[in-house]
Biotite code that builds the C-alpha atoms (Angstrom):
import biotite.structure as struc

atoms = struc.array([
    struc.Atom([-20.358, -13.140, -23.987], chain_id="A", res_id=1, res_name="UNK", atom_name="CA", element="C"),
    struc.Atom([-21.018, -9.849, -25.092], chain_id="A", res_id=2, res_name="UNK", atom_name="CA", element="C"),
    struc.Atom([-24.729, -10.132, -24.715], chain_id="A", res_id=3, res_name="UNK", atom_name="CA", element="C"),
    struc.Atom([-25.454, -8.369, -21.513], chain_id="A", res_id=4, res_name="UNK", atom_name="CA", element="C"),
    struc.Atom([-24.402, -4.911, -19.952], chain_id="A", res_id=5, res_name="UNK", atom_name="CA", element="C"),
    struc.Atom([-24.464, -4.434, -16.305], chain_id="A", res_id=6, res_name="UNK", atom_name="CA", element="C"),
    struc.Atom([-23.473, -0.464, -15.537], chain_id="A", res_id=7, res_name="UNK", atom_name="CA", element="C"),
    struc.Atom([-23.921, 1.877, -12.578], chain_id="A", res_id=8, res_name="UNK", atom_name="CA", element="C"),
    struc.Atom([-25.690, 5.415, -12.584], chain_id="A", res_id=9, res_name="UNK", atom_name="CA", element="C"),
    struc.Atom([-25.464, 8.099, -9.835], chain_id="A", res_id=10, res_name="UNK", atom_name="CA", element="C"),
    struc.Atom([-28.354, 9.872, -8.738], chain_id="A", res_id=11, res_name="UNK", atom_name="CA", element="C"),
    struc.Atom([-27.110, 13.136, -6.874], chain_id="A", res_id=12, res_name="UNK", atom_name="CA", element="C"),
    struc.Atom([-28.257, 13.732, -2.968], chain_id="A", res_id=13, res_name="UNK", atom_name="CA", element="C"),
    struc.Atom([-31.132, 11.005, -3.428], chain_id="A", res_id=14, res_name="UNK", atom_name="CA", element="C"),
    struc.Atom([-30.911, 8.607, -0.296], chain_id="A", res_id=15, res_name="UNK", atom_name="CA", element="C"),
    struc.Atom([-33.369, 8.752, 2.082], chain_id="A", res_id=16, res_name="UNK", atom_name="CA", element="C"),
    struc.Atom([-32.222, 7.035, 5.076], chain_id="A", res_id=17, res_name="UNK", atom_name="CA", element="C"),
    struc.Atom([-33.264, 7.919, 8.143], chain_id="A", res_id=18, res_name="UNK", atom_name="CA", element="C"),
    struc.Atom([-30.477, 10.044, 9.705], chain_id="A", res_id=19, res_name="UNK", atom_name="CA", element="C"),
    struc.Atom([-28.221, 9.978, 6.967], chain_id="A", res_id=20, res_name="UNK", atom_name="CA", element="C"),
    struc.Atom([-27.928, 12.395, 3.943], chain_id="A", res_id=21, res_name="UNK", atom_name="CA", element="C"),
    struc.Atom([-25.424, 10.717, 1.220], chain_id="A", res_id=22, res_name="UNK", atom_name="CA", element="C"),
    struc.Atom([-24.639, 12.921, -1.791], chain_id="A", res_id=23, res_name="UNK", atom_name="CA", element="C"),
    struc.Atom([-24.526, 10.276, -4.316], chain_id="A", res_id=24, res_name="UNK", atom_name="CA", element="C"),
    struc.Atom([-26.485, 7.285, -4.568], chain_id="A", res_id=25, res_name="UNK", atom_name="CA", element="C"),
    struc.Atom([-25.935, 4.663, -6.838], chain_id="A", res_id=26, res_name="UNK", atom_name="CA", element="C"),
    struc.Atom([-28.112, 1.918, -9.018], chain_id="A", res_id=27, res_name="UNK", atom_name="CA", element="C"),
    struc.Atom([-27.091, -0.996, -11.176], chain_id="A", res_id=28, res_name="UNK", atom_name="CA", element="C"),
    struc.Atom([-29.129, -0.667, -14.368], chain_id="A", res_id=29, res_name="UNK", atom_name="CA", element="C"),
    struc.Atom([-28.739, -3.820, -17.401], chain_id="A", res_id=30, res_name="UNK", atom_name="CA", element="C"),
    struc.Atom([-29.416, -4.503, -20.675], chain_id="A", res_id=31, res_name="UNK", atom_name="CA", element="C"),
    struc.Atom([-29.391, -7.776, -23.133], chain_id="A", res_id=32, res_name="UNK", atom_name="CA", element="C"),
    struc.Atom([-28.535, -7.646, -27.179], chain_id="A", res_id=33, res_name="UNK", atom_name="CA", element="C"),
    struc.Atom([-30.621, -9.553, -29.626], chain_id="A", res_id=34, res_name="UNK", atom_name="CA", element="C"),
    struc.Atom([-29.312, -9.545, -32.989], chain_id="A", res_id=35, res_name="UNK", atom_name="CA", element="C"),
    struc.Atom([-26.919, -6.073, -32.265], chain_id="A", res_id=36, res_name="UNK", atom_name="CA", element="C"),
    struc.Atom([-29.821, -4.332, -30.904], chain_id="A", res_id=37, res_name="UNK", atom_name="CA", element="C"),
    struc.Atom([-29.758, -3.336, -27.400], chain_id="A", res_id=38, res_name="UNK", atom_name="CA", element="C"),
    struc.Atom([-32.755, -3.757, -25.201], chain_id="A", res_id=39, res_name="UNK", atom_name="CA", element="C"),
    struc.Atom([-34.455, -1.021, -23.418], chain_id="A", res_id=40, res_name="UNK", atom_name="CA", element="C"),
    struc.Atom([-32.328, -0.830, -20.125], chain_id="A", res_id=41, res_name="UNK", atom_name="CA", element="C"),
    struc.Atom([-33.840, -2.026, -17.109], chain_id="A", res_id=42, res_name="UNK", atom_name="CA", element="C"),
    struc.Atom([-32.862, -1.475, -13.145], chain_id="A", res_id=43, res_name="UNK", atom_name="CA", element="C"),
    struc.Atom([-31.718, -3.927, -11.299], chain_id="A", res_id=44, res_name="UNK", atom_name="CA", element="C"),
    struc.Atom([-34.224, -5.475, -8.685], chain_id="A", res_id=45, res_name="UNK", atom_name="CA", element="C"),
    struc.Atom([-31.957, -4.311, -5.369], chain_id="A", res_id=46, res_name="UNK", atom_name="CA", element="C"),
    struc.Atom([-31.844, -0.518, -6.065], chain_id="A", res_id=47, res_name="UNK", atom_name="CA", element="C"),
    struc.Atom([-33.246, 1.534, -3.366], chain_id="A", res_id=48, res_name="UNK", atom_name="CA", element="C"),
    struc.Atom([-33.486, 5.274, -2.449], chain_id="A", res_id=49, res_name="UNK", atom_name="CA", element="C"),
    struc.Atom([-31.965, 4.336, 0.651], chain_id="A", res_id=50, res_name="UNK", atom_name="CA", element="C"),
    struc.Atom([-28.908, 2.855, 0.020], chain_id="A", res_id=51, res_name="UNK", atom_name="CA", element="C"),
    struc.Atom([-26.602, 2.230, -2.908], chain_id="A", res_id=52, res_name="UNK", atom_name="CA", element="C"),
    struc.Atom([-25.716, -0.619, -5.032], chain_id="A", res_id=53, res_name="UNK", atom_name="CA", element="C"),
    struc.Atom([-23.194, -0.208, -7.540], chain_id="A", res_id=54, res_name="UNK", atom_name="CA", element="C"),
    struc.Atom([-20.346, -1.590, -9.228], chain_id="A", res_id=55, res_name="UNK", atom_name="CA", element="C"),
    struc.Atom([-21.722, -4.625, -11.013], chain_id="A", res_id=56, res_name="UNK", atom_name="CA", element="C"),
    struc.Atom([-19.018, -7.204, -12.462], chain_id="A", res_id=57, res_name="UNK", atom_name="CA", element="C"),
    struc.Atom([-20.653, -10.674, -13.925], chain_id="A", res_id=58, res_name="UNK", atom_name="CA", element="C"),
    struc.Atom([-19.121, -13.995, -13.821], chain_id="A", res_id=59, res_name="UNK", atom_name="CA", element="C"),
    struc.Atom([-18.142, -16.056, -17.563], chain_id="A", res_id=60, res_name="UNK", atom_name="CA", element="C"),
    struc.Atom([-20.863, -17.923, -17.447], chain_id="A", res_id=61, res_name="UNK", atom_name="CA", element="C"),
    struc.Atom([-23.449, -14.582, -16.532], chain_id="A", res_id=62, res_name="UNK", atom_name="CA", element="C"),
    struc.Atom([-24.671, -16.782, -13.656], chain_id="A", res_id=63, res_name="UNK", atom_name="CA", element="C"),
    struc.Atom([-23.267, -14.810, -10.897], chain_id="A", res_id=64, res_name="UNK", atom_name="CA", element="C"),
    struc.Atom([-23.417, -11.068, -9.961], chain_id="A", res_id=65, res_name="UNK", atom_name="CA", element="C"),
    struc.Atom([-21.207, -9.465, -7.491], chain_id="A", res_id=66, res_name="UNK", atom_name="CA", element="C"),
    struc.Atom([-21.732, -5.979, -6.751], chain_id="A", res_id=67, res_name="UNK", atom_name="CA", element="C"),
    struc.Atom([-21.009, -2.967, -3.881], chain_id="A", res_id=68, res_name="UNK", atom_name="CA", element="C"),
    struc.Atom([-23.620, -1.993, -1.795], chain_id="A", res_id=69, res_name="UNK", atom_name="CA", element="C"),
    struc.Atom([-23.918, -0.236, 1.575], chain_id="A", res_id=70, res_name="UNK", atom_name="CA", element="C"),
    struc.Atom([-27.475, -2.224, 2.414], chain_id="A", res_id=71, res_name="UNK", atom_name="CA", element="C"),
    struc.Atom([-28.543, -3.460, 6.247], chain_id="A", res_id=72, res_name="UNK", atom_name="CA", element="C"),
    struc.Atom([-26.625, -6.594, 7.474], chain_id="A", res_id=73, res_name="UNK", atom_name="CA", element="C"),
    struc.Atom([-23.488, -5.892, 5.967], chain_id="A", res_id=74, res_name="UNK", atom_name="CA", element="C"),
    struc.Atom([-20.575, -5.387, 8.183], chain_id="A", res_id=75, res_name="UNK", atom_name="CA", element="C"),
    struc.Atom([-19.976, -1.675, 7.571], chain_id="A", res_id=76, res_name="UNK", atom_name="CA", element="C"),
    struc.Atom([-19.095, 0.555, 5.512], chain_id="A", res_id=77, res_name="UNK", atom_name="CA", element="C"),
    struc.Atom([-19.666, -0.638, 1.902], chain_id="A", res_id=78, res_name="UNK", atom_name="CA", element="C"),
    struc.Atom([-19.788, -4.573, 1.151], chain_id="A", res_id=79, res_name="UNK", atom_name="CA", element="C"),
    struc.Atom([-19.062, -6.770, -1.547], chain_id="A", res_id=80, res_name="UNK", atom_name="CA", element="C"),
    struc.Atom([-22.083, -8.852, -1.839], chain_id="A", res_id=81, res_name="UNK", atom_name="CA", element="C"),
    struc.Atom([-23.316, -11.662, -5.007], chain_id="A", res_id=82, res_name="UNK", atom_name="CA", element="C"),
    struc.Atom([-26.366, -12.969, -6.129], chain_id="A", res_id=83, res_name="UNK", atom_name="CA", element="C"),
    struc.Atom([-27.266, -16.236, -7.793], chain_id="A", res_id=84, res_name="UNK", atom_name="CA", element="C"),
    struc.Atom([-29.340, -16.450, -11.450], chain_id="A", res_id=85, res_name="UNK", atom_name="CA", element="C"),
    struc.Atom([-32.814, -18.020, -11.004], chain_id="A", res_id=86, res_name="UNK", atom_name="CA", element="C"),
    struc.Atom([-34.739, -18.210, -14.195], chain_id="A", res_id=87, res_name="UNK", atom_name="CA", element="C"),
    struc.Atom([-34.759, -15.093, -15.543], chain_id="A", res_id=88, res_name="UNK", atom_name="CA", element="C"),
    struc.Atom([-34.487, -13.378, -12.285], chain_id="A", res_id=89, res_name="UNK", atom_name="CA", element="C"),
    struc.Atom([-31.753, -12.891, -9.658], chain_id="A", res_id=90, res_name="UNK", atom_name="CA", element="C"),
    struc.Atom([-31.835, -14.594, -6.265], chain_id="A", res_id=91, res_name="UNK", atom_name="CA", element="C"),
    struc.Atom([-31.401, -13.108, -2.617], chain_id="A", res_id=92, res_name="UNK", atom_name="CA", element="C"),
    struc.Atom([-28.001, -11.171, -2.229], chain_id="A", res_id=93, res_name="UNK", atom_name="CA", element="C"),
    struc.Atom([-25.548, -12.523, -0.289], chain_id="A", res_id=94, res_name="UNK", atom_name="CA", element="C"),
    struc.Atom([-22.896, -10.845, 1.642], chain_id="A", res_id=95, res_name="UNK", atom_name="CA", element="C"),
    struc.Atom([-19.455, -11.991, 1.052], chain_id="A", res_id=96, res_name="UNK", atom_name="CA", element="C"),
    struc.Atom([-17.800, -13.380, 4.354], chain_id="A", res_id=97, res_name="UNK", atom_name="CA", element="C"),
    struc.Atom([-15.612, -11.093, 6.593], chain_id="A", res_id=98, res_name="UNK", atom_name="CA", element="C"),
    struc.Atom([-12.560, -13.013, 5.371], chain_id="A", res_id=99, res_name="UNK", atom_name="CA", element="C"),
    struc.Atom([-13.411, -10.008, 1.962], chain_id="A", res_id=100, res_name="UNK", atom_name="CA", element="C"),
    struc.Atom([-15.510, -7.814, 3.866], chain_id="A", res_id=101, res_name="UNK", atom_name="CA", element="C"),
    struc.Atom([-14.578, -5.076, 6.725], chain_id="A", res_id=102, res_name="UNK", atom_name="CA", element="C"),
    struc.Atom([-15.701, -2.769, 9.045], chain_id="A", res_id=103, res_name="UNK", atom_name="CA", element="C"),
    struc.Atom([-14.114, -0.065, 6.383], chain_id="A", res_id=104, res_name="UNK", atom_name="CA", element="C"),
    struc.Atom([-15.176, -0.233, 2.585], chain_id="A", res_id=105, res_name="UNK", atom_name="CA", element="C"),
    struc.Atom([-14.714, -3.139, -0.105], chain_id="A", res_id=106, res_name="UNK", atom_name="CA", element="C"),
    struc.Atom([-15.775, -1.722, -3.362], chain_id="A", res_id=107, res_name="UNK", atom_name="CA", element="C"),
    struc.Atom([-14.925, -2.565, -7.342], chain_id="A", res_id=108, res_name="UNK", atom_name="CA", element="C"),
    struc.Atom([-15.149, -5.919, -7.242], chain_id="A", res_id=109, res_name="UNK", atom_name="CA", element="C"),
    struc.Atom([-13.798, -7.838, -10.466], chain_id="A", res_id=110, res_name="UNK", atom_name="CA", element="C"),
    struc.Atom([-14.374, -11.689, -11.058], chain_id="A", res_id=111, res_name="UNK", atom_name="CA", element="C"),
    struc.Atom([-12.450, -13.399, -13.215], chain_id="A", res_id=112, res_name="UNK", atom_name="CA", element="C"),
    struc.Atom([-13.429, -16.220, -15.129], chain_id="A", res_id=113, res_name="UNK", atom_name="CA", element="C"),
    struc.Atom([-10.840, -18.549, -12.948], chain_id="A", res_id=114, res_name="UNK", atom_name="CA", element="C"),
    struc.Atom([-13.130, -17.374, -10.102], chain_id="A", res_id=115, res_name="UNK", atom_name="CA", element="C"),
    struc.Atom([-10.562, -14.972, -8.633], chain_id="A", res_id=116, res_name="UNK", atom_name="CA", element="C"),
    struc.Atom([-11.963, -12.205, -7.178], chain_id="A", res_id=117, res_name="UNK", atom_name="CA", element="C"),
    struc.Atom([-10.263, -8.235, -7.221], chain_id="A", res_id=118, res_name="UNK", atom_name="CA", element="C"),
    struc.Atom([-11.423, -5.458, -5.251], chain_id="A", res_id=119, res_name="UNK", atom_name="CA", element="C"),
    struc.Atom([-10.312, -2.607, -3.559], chain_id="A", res_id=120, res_name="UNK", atom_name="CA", element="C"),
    struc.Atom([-10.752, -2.047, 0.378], chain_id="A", res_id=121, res_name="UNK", atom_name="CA", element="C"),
    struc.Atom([-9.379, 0.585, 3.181], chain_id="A", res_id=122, res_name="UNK", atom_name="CA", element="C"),
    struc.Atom([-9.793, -1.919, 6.093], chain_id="A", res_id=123, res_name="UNK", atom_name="CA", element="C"),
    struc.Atom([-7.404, -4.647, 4.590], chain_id="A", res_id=124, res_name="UNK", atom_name="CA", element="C"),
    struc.Atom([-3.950, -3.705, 5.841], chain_id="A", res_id=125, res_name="UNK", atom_name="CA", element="C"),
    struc.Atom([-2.127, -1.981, 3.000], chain_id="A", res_id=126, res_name="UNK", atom_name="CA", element="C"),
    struc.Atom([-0.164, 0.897, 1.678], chain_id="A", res_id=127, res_name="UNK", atom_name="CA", element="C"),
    struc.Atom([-2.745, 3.785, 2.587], chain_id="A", res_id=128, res_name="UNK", atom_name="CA", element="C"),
    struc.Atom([-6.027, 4.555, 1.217], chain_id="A", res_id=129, res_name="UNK", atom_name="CA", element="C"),
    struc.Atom([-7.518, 2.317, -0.655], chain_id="A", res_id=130, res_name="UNK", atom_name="CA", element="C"),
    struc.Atom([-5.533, -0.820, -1.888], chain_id="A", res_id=131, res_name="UNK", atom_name="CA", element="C"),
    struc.Atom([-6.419, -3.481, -4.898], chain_id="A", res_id=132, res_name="UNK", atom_name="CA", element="C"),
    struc.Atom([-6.087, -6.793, -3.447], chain_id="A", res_id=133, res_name="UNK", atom_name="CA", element="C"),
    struc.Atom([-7.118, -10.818, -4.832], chain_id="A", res_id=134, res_name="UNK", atom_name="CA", element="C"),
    struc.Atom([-8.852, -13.347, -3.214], chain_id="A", res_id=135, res_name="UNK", atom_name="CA", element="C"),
    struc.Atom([-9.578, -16.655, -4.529], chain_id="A", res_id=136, res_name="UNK", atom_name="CA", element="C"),
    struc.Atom([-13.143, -18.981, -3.876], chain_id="A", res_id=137, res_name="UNK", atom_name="CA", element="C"),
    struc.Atom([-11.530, -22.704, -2.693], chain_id="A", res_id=138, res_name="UNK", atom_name="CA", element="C"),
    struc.Atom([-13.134, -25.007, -1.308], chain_id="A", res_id=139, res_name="UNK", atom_name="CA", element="C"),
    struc.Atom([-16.231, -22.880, -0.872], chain_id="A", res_id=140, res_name="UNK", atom_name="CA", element="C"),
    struc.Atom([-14.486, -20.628, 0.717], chain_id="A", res_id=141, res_name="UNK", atom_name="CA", element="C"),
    struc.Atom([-12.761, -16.986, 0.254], chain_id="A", res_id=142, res_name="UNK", atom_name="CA", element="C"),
    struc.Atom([-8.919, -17.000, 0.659], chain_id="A", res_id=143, res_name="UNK", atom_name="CA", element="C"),
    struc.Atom([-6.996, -14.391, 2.147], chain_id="A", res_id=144, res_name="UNK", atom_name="CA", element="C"),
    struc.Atom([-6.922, -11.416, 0.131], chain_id="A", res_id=145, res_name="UNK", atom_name="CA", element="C"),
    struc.Atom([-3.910, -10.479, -0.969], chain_id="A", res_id=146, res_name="UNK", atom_name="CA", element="C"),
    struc.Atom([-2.006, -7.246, -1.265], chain_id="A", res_id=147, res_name="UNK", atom_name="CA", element="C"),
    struc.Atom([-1.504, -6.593, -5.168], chain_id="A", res_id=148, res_name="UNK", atom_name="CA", element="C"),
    struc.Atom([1.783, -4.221, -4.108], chain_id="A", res_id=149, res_name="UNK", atom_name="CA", element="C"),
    struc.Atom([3.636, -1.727, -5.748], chain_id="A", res_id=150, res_name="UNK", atom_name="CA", element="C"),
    struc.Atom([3.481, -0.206, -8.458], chain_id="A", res_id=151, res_name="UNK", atom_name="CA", element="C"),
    struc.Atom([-0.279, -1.079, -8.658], chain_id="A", res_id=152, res_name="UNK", atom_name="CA", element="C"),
    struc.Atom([-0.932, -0.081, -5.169], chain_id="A", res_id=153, res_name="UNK", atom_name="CA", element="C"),
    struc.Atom([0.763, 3.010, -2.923], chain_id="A", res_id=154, res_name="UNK", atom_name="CA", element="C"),
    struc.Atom([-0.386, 5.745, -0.161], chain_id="A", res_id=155, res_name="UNK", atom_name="CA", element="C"),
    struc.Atom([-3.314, 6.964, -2.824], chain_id="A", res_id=156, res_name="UNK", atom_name="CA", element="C"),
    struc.Atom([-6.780, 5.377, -3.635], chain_id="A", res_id=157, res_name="UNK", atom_name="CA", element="C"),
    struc.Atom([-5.953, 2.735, -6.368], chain_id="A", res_id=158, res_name="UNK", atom_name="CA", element="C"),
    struc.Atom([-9.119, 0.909, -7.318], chain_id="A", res_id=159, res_name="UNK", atom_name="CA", element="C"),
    struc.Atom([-11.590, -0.192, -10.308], chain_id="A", res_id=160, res_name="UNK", atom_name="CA", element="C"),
    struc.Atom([-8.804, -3.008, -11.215], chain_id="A", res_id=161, res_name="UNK", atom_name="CA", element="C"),
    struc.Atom([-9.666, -5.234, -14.768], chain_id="A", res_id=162, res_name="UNK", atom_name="CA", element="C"),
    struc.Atom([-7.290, -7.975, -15.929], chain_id="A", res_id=163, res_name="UNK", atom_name="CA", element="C"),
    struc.Atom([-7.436, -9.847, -19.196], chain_id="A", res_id=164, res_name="UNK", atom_name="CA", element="C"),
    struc.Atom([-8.595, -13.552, -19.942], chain_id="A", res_id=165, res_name="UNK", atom_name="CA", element="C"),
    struc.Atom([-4.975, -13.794, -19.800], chain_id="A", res_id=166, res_name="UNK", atom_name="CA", element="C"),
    struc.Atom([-4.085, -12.300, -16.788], chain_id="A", res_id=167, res_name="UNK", atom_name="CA", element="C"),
    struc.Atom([-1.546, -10.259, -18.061], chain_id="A", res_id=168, res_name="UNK", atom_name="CA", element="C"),
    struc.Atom([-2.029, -7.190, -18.588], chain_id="A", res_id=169, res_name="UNK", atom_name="CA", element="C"),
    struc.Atom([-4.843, -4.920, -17.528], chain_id="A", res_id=170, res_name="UNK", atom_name="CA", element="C"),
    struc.Atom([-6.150, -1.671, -16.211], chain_id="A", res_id=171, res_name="UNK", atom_name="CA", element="C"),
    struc.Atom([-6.955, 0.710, -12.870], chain_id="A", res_id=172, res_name="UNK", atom_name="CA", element="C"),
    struc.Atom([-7.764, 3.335, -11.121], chain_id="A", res_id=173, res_name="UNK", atom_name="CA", element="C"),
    struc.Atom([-5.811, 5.481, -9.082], chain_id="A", res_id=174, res_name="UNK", atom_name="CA", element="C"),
    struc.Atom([-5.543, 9.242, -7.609], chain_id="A", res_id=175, res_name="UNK", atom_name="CA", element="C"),
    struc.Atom([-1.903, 9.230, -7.295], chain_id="A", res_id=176, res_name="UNK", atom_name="CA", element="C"),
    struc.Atom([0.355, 12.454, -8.127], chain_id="A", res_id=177, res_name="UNK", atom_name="CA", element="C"),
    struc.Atom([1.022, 12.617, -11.857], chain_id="A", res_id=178, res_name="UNK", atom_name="CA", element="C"),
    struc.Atom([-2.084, 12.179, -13.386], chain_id="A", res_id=179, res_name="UNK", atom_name="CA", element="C"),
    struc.Atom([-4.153, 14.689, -15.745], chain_id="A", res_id=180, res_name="UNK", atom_name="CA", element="C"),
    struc.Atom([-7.047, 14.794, -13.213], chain_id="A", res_id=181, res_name="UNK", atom_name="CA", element="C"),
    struc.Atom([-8.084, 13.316, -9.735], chain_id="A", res_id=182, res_name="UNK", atom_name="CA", element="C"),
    struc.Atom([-8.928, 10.010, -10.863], chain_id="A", res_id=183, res_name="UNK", atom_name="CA", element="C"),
    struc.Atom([-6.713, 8.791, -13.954], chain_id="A", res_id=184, res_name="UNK", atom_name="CA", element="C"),
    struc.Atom([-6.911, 5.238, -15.649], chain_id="A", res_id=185, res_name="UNK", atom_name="CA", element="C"),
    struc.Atom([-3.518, 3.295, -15.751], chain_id="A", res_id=186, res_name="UNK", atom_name="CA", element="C"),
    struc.Atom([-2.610, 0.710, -17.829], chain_id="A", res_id=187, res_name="UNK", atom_name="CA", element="C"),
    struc.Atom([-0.489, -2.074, -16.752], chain_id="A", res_id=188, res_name="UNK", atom_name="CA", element="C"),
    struc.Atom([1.744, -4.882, -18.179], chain_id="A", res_id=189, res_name="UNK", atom_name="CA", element="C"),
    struc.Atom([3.005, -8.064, -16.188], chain_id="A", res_id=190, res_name="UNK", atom_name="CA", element="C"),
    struc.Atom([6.739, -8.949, -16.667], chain_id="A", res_id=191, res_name="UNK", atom_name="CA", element="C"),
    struc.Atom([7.874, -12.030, -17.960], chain_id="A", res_id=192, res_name="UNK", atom_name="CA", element="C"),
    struc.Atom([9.820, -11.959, -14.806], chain_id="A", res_id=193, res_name="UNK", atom_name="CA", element="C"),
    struc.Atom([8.421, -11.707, -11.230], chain_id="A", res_id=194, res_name="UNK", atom_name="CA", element="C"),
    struc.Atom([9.499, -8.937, -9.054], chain_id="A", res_id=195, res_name="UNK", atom_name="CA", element="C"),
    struc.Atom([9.431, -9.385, -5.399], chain_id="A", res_id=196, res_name="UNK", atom_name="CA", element="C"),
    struc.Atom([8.311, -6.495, -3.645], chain_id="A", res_id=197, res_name="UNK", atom_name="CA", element="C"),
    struc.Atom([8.960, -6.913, 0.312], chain_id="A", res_id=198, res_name="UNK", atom_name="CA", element="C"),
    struc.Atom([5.267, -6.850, 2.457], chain_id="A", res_id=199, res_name="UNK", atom_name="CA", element="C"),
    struc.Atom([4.603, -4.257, 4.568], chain_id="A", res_id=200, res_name="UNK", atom_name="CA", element="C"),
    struc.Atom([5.210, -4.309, 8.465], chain_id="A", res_id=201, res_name="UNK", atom_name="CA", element="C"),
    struc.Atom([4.523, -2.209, 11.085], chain_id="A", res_id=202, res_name="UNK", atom_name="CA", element="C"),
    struc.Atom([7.877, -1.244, 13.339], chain_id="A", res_id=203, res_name="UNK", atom_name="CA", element="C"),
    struc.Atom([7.441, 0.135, 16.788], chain_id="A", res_id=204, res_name="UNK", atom_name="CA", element="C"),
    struc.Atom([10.331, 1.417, 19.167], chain_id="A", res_id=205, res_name="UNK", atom_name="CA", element="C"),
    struc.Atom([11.606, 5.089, 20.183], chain_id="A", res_id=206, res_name="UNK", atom_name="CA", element="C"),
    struc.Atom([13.888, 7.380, 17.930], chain_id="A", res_id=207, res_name="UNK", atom_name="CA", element="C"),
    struc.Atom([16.440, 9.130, 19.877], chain_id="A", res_id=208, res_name="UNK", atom_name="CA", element="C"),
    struc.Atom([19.193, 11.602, 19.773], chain_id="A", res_id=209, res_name="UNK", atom_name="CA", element="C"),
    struc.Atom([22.616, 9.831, 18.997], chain_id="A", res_id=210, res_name="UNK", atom_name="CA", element="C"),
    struc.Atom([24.339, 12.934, 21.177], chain_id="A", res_id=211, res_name="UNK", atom_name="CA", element="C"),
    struc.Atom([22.156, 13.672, 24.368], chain_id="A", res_id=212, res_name="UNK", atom_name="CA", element="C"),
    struc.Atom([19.974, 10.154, 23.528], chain_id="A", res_id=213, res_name="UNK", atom_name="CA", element="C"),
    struc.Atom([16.695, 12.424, 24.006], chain_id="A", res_id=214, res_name="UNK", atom_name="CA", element="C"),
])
């Protein structure tokens, strides 16, 4: 641990895509330590000036890459997609079922080393905007995702989640009121006791008048 970087740069109304003109375009660029020297840094082989791949997050054992990208046969929006080591190269990228991914955006993901998976999407239901939610890998399969809640998540974009070895405490993302700037880092604490937070459910009906019932 501690021997490899994996970052993202933005490169500023660069995509190409037919049709499309996208104001920021993102790469995933890496580099490997050798006795506390950095290597030169090197991209990573996906980029393309037609779509973006960003947000890198490695697994423990720096066998497994997941990542964001927007890149053909993904299932809209931005995906969370993975790739495999090989060698000393990375194998074909593979998109992340549609029990994660949406027709909206998943984005951020973060992989623990207990192979749970957090990322933030706008097509999972939630609180507004985008949420943080978990999944977990099972049986070779994705679970659910669930809904982190309150206070971590609420009617604003709360994203870029990190949790410790520990899993208890950690830090965010979020543009919610109070903050120095538009996007603010928060840190956050878990309690020794839970606290249930009720889910979120859509109510339907009419709301009348109590006098002339209009």
């Amino acid at each position: 641990q501690g021997k490899s970087i994996y970052f993202t740069r933005t490169f500023i109304g660069k995509a190409k895509r037919e049709g499309i003109f996208k104001t920021d375009l993102l790469k995933i660029f890496y580099a490997n330590k050798t006795n506390d020297v950095w290597s030169e840094v090197k991209p990573f082989y996906l980029n393309s000036t037609t779509y973006s791949v960003g947000h890198p997050s490695l697994s423990a054992d720096g066998q497994t890459l997941f990542f964001t990208s927007d890149m053909p046969g993904g299932r809209g929006g931005t995906d969370i997609w993975k790739c495999s080591r090989e060698g000393e190269e990375w194998g074909k990228a593979t998109n992340l079922d549609s029990i994660v991914n949406t027709s909206q955006n998943e984005m951020f993901p973060d992989i623990t080393g207990n192979d749970v998976l957090y990322f933030a999407s706008d097509g999972h239901p939630g609180y507004g905007s985008m949420d943080i939610f978990k999944t977990s890998y099972v049986n070779n399969q994705w679970t659910t995702p669930a809904n982190l809640h309150p206070p971590v998540n609420g009617p604003y974009d709360d994203f870029a989640f990190y949790i410790d070895t520990e899993l208890k405490s950690g830090f965010f993302s979020s543009n919610r009121p109070g903050g120095i700037g538009s996007d603010d880092i928060y840190v956050f604490r878990k309690p020794e006791i839970p606290v249930i937070v009720a889910t979120p459910a859509l109510v339907s009906g009419f709301v009348k008048d109590k006098n002339n019932l209009e």
